[in-house]
MARZADO-478212 format. One record per residue (C-alpha): residue number from 1; residue in one letter; x, y, z. Coordinates in pm, whole numbers, plus 50000, padded with zeros to 5 digits. Layout:
N
  resi  resn   east  north     up
   NUM     a      X      Y      Z
...
//
This chain:
133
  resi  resn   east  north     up
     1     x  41786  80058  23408
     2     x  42093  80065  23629
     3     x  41894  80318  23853
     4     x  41556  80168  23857
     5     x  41652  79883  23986
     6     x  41764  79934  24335
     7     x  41443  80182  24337
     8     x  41206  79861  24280
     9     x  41360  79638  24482
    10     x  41357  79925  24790
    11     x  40956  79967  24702
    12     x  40913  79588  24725
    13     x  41118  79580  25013
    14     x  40874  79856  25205
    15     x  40540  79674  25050
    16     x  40695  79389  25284
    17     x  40804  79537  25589
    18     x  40416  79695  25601
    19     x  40217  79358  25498
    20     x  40446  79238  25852
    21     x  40362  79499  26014
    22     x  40015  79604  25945
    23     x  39923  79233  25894
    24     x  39703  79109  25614
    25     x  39470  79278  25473
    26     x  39261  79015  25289
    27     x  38886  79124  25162
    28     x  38611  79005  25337
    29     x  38258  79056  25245
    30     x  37896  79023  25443
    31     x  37631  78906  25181
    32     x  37296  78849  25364
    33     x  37495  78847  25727
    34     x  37704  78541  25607
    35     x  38056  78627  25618
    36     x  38305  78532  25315
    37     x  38665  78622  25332
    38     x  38967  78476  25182
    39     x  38990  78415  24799
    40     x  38604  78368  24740
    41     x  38606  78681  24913
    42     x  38811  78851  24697
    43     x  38689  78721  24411
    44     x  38310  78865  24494
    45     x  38486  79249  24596
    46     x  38685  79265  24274
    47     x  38347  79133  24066
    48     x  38117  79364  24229
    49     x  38396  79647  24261
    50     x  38411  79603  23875
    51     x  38041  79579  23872
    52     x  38006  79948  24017
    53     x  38304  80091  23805
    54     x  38085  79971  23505
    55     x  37817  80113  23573
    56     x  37962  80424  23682
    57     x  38091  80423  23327
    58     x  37829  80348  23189
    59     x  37620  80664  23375
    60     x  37889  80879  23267
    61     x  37859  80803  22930
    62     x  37524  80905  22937
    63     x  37565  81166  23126
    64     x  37853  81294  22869
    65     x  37594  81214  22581
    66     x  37336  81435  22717
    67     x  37527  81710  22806
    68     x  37647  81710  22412
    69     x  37344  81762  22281
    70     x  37212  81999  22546
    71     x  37514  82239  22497
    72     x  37490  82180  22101
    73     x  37168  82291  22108
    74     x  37175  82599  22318
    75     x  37506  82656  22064
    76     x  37221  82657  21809
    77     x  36995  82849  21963
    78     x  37306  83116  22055
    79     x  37365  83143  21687
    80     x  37007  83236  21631
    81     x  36978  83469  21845
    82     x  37315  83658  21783
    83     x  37205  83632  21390
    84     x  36845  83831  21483
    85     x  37011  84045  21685
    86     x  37272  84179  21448
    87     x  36968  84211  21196
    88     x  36796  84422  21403
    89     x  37128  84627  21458
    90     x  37180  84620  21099
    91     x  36760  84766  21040
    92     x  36834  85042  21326
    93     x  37155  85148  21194
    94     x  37085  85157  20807
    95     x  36905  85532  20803
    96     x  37192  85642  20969
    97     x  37410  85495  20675
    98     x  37218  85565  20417
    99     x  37497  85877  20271
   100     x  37752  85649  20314
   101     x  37595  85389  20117
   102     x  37504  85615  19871
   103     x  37860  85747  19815
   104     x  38000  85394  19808
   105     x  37714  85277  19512
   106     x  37882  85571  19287
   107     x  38234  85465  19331
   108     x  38098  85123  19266
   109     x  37926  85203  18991
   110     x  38217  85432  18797
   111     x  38486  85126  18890
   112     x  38277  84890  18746
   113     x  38198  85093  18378
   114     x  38621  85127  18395
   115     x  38633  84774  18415
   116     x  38451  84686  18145
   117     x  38618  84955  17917
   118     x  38972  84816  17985
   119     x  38839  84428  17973
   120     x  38599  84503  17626
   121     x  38851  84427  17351
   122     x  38847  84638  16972
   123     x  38603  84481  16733
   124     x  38703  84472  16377
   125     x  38524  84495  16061
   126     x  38629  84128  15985
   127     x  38489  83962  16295
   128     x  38147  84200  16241
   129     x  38107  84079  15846
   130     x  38126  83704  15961
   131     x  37853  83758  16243
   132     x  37497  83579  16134
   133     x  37210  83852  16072
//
């Protein structure tokens, strides 16, 4: 705080030495060629300077809004499109895969009987006799 100080009171001190120099700088406005200046005058520039920053905001919103959707649905439509296009990789390339899927169906097919060996538990006579017909 001990530094900030003499750093505000030097701004303050140029804000004054360039009101005295450049001399005021009140707002005046023109509305229908009739001249208003002093605090009306301000009052009516900060209202309608307010006025335009709304409805700037207001547009950009909008604007913001539209562009969402827009690039959500050309996201869509990207989707889509890379979706039929690896399909129709997928069609060209499977002839050429064919061996390999061939090869991989047999392992699959002799890792899944070994499976079911080691998970298929003994049956005893017991458990058999007590079975309904």
């Amino acid at each position: 705080m001990k530094k900030f100080a003499p750093l505000l009171l030097l701004f303050l001190f140029i804000l004054v030495a360039w009101e005295a120099m450049a001399g005021p700088s009140g707002m005046s406005i023109d509305i229908d060629g009739q001249h208003i200046d002093g605090p009306l005058g301000t009052l009516f520039g900060v209202l309608f300077a307010g006025g335009g920053l709304l409805v700037g905001a207001l547009v950009l919103l909008c604007v913001g809004v539209l562009l969402a959707v827009l690039f959500a649905g050309l996201g869509v439509l990207a989707v889509g499109a890379l979706a039929l296009l690896l399909l129709f990789v997928g069609l060209l390339a499977s002839p050429l895969l064919l061996p390999l899927a061939c090869v991989l169906a047999i392992v699959w097919y002799l890792a899944r009987g070994e499976r079911r060996q080691r998970t298929e538990r003994p049956r005893d006579a017991a458990s058999d006799a007590v079975k309904p017909l």
